[in-house]
N, C-alpha and C positions, 0 to 999 in steps of 0.2 A: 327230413331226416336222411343223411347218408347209409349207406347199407354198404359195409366193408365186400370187396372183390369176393376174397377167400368164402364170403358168406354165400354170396351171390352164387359163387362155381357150385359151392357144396349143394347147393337148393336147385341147381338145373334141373337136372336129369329128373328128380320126384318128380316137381312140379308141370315138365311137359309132361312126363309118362300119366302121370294125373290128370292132368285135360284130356291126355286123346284116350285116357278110359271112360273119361266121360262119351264121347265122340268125337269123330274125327274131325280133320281139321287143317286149315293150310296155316302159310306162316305168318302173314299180318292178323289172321283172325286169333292165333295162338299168343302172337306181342300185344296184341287188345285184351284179351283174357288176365292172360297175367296181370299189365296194368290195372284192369280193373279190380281183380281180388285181391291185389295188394295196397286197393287202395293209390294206386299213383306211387308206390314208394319203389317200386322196383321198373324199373321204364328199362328195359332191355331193348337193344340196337339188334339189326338184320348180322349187325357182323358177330353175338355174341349166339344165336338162335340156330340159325342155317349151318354151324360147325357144329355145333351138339345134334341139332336134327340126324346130319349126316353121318355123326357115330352112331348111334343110338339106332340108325338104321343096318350099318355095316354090324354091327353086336349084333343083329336080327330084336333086336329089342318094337321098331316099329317097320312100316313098310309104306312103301311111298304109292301113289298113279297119279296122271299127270287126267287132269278132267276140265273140259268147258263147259260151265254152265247156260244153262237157257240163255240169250245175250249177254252174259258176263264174257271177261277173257279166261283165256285158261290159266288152269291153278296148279298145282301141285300140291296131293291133300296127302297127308300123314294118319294110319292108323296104327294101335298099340296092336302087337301079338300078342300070342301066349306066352310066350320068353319075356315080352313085355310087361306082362303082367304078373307074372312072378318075379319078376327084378321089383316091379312097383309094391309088391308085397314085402321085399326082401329092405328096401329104402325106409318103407316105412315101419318095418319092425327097428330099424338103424333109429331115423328120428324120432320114436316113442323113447326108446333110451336114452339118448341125448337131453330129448325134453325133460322126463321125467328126473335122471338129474341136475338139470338146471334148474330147475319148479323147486326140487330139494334143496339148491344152493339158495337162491333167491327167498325162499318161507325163514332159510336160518338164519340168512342179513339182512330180512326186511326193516329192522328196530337200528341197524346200523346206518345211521345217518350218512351219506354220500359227502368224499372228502371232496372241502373246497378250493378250487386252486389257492394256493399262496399268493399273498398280497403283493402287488410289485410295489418294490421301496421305489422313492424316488428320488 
């Protein structure tokens, strides 16, 4: 299943500030995450992550250190603030409303049969 851009943008910002309130976290374990609770349907590139990262830092929304682990290379790990986390409070009172009217569109079309493209004459 494709997943329109505009959808994709609007879902950034939650969904990182949502992992690194889980914990923190650097940037391929953060594009691993994601694919994984999306199931594979949202596969996001370094070039769509590291520019959101980097607002979301200048907003003071999270805050970066750059750390090497025990023989690993060095990372650069991202955690949520508290600006952080009231913005992720503020997103998801946003998509609870959004949700809950589409849950209300979608219960009042469910009996509405999905139209079929038109036939090509030939």
């Amino acid at each position: 299943m494709h997943i329109a851009k505009d959808l994709v943008a609007a879902s950034a910002t939650p969904l990182v500030l949502g992992i690194l309130a889980e914990e923190e976290s650097y940037g391929y374990a953060i594009l691993k995450a994601i694919a994984e609770r999306s199931g594979g349907r949202l596969e996001w590139t370094e070039g769509l992550l590291y520019p959101l990262l980097h607002r979301l830092e200048r907003l003071g929304y999270v805050e970066s250190t750059w750390r090497t682990p025990d023989g690993g290379r060095r990372r650069k790990y991202y955690a949520i603030t508290p600006d952080g986390l009231r913005e992720l409070a503020e997103q998801r009172k946003q998509w609870d409303a959004v949700t809950e009217a589409l849950q209300d569109i979608w219960k009042a079309t469910r009996s509405i049969a999905p139209l079929a493209p038109p036939a090509l004459e030939a």
